[in-house]
N, C-alpha and C positions, 0 to 999 in steps of 0.2 A: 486738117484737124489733128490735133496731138491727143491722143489716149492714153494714159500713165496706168496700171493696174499694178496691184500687191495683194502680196499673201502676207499673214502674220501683222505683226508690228511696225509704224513709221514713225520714226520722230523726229524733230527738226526745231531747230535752237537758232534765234537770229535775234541782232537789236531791234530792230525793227523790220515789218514784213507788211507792204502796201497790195491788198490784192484788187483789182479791178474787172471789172465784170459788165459790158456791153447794156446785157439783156436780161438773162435771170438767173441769180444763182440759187442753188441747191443744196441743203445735205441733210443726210438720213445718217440715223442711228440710235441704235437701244438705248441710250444713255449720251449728253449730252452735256458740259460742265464749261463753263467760262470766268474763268478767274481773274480776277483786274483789281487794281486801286480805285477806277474807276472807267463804270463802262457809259458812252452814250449812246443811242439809238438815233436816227432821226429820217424823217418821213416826210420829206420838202411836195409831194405831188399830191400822196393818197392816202390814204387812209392808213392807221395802223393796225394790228390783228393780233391780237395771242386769243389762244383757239385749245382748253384744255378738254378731254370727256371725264375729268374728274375738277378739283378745287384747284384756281389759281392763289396762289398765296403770295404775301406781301409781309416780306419782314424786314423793319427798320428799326435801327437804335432811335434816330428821331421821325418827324412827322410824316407822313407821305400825302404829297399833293398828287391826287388823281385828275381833278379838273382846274 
């Protein structure tokens, strides 16, 4: 098992960064931000989940297809 820990600040600049994960990935944090041209999600087995205890919001310059 390899454990990586840090104090402070980490940042990390690459053209591309492929991460691969067995089993289950994780991450925690106060605030969370993902910036892209374009991002996809996809859910080839089960079910998808977004899980807010306040309003999930949806803002598009055009249409949004939910179903």
């Amino acid at each position: 098992m390899i454990v990586q820990t840090a104090s402070g600040d980490i940042r990390e600049a690459s053209d591309t960064r492929t991460e691969m994960v067995q089993k289950e990935f994780r991450r925690q944090s106060e605030t969370s931000n993902e910036i892209a041209g374009e991002i996809s999600m996809f859910s080839e087995l089960e079910n998808m989940t977004m899980q807010s205890g306040k309003i999930v919001e949806f803002n598009s310059a055009e249409k949004s297809k939910l179903f």
